[in-house]
C-alpha positions in Angstrom: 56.0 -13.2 10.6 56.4 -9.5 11.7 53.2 -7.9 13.4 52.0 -6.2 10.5 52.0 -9.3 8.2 49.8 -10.7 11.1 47.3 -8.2 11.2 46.5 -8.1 7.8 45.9 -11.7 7.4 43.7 -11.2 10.6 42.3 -8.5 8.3 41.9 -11.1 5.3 40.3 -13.8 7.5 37.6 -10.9 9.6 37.2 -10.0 5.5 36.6 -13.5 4.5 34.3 -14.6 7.4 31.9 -11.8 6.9 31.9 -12.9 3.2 30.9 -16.1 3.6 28.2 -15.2 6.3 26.8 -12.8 3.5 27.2 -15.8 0.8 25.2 -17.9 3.6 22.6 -15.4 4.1 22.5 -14.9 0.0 22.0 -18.9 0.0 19.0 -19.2 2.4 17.2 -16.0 0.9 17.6 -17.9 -2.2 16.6 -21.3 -1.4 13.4 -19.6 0.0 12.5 -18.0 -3.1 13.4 -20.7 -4.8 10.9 -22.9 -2.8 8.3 -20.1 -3.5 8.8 -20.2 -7.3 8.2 -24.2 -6.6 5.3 -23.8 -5.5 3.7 -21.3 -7.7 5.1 -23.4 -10.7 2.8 -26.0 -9.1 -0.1 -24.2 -8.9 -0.3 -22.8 -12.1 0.5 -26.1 -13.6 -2.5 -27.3 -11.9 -4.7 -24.5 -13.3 -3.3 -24.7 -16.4 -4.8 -28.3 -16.1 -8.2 -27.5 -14.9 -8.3 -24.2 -17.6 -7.5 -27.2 -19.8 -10.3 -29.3 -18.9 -13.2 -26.3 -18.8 -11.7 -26.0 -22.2 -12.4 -29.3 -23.5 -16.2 -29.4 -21.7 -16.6 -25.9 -23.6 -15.6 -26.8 -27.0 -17.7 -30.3 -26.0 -20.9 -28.3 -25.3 -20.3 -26.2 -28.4 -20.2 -29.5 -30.9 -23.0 -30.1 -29.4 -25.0 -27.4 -29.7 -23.3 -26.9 -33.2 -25.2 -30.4 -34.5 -28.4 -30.0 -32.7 -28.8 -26.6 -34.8 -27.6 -28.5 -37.9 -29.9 -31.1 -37.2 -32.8 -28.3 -36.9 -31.9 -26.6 -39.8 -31.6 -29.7 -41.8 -35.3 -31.1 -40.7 -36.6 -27.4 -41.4 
């Protein structure tokens, strides 16, 4: 190998190395956000859930009322 062929494949390698720290850094930035994203998913599953169950007592309540005024009406 002449001296030229040898600095450009030192080239190529400094090239590569500073790649694959910028593919690292690109890996734990994501993994982060990706952990983040987890955890919101998680949290609004979880008020979805509880939105869910107000729901359910709401429309429960409602019925409720809903027949006790039929039953008024109806002994009117």
């Amino acid at each position: 190998m002449n001296n030229t062929t040898l600095q450009q494949l030192e080239q190529l390698i400094d090239q590569l190395i500073t790649r694959n720290n910028q593919l690292q850094t690109d890996i734990t930035e994501l993994k982060e956000q990706n952990s983040k994203l987890l955890d919101e998913n998680e949290l609004l599953q979880l008020e979805a859930l509880e939105n869910e169950e107000k729901q359910k007592d709401a429309s429960t309540t409602l019925s409720s009322l809903l027949d006790k005024l039929q039953s008024a009406q109806q002994a009117s």
